[in-house]
N, C-alpha and C positions, 0 to 999 in steps of 0.2 A: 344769379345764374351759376356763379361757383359754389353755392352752398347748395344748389340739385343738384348737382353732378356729385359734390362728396357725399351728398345722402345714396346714389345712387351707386356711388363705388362702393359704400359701406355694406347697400344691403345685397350688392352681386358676393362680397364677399363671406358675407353672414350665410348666404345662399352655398355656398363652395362647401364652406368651413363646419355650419350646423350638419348634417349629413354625416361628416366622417367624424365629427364628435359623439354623435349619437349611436355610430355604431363600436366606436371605440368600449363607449358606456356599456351597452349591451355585453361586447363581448365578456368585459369585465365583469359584469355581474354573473354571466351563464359560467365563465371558467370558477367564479366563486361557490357559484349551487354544486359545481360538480365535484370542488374540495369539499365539500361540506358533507356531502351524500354520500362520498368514498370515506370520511371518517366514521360516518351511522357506522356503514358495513362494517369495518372495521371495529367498529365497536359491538357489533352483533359476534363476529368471532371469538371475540376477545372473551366476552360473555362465555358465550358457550361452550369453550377452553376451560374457563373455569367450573361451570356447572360440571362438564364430564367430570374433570378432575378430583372434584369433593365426592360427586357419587359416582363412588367406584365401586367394582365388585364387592367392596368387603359395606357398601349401603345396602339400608332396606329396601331401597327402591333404587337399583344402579342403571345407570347409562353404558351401552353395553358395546363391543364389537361384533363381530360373526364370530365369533371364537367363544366360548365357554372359556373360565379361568383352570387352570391347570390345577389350581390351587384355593382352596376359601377362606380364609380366617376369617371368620367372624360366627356369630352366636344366633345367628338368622338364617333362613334355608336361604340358599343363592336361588334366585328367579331371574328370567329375564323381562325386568319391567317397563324401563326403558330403550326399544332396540332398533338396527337397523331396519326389521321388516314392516316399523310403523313409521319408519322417518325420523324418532326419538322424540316423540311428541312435547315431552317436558322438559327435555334442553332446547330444543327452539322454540319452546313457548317464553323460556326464562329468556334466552339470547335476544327476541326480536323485543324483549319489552324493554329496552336500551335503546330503540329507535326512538328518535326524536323529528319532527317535519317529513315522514313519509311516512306511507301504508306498511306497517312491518311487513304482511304480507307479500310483499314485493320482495324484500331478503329472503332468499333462498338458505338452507344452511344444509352443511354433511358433515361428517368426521371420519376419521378414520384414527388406529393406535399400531404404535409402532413398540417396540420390544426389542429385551436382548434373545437371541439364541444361541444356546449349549452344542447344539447338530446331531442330538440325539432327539429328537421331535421334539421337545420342550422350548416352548416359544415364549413360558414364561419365568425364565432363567432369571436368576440375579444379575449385578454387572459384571461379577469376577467367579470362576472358577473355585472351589477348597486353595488352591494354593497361590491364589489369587494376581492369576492371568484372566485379561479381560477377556467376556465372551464377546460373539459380535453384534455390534447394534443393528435392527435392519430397521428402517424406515420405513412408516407406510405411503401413500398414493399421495396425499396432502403434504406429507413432510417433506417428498423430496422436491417440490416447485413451493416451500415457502416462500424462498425469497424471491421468486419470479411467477407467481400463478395465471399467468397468462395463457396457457397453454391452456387450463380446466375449461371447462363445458361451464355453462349457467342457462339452467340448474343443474348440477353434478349427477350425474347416472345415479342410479341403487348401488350401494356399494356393495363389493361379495369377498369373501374369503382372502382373493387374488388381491385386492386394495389394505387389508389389515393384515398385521405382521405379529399381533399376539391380543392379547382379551383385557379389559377393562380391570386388571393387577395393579394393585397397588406399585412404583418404582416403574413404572411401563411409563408411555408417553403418551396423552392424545392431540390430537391435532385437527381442530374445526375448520370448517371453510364456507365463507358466508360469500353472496355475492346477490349483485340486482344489476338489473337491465337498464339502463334510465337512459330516459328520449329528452332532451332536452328542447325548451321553449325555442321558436322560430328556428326548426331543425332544418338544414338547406340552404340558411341564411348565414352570408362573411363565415362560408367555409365551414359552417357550425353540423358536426354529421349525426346523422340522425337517430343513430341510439350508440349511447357507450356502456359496455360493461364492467362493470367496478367490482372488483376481489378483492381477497384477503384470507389469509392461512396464519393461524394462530393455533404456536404448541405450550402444554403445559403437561407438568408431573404428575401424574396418576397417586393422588393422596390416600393414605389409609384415614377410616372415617369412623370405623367400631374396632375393638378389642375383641 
C-alpha cells in the first residue's frame, strides 16, 4: 500500500515538474536560434562593409553612393557599376554568401557613406585643411544609429542623396546595414513574440584599390 502511494506521489510530481522543464528547454533553445541568427546578420554586414570598402570608386567595377566622386584616380573610366538604384547587386550577393542555416534571401542589406566636408560643396574633402585643421566629418543615415539600429525599417527604404554625406572616395567611410525579420518556432507560446527583428550597421574605410 505504501509503495502505491510513493509511485503515485512520484508520478503527480513528474506530472508538475515535466511541463515546466520542457518549456524551460524550449525556451532555451529558441533564445539560442535567435543569438545565432542575429550573428548571420551580423555577419552579412560585416561582409558587406568590407566588399564596398575594397571597391571603391578608384575599382573597375565600384560599389557606389548617390553621389559621383568629386575626384577619380585611377586609370579606368569611373562608371557606376554597382549602385544604389539596383540595390548594389554584387555587394549583397557577396554579403549574403556568409549566411549560414538561413535563406540569405531573407537578409535584407543597404549602405550608405559618410565623409569629411570643406563647406565649400566638396563632400569629398580630405580630414585636414592645407594647414591642417580638421574639416568636419558628417555621418551618413547608418552611421549615426550604429551603435543602436533599432530605430531602422527592415527592409531599409531606397536610399537618396539625403541618407549619403559624400561618394564611394577613397578615405571616406561606408556603412552597411543588414537586417531579417525572423518568426520564431511556437511564436505565442511562454511569452515567445511572434516575429523579431535582428540588425546590424557595420562601418569600414573606403580603401584605394588602383593606382
Amino acid at each position: 500500500m505504501k509503495r502505491s502511494k510513493s509511485r503515485g506521489q512520484a508520478l503527480t510530481e513528474f506530472a508538475l515538474v515535466f511541463p515546466i522543464f520542457v518549456a524551460f528547454l524550449f525556451g532555451i533553445i529558441v533564445y539560442g536560434l535567435g543569438v545565432f541568427y542575429q550573428q548571420q546578420v551580423e555577419n552579412v554586414a560585416r561582409e558587406g562593409a568590407r566588399y564596398a570598402a575594397i571597391h571603391s570608386a578608384t575599382a573597375q567595377c565600384p560599389t557606389v553612393s548617390n553621389f559621383d566622386p568629386a575626384l577619380v584616380q585611377q586609370k579606368f573610366s569611373y562608371y557606376r557599376c554597382d549602385e544604389p538604384a539596383t540595390t548594389w547587386p554584387k555587394m549583397t550577393a557577396f554579403a549574403r554568401n556568409s549566411v549560414w542555416g538561413i535563406d540569405p534571401g531573407q537578409v535584407r542589406v543597404s549602405a550608405c557613406w559618410s565623409s569629411y566636408y570643406d563647406g565649400t560643396g566638396n563632400r569629398d574633402a580630405p580630414p585636414t585643411d592645407p594647414s591642417g585643421a580638421p574639416y568636419t566629418f558628417q555621418r551618413c543615415t547608418y552611421a549615426k544609429v550604429e551603435d543602436d539600429p533599432t530605430p531602422l525599417s527592415c527592409p531599409a527604404a531606397a536610399t537618396t542623396v539625403s541618407d549619403d554625406m559624400g561618394s564611394a572616395m577613397p578615405g571616406n567611410q561606408v556603412s552597411v546595414y543588414a537586417c531579417m525579420v525572423w518568426r520564431p518556432p511556437m511564436a505565442g507560446f511562454l511569452m515567445i513574440p511572434t516575429q523579431v527583428t535582428m540588425r546590424s550597421v557595420i562601418t569600414e574605410v573606403v580603401q584605394k584599390q588602383q593606382s
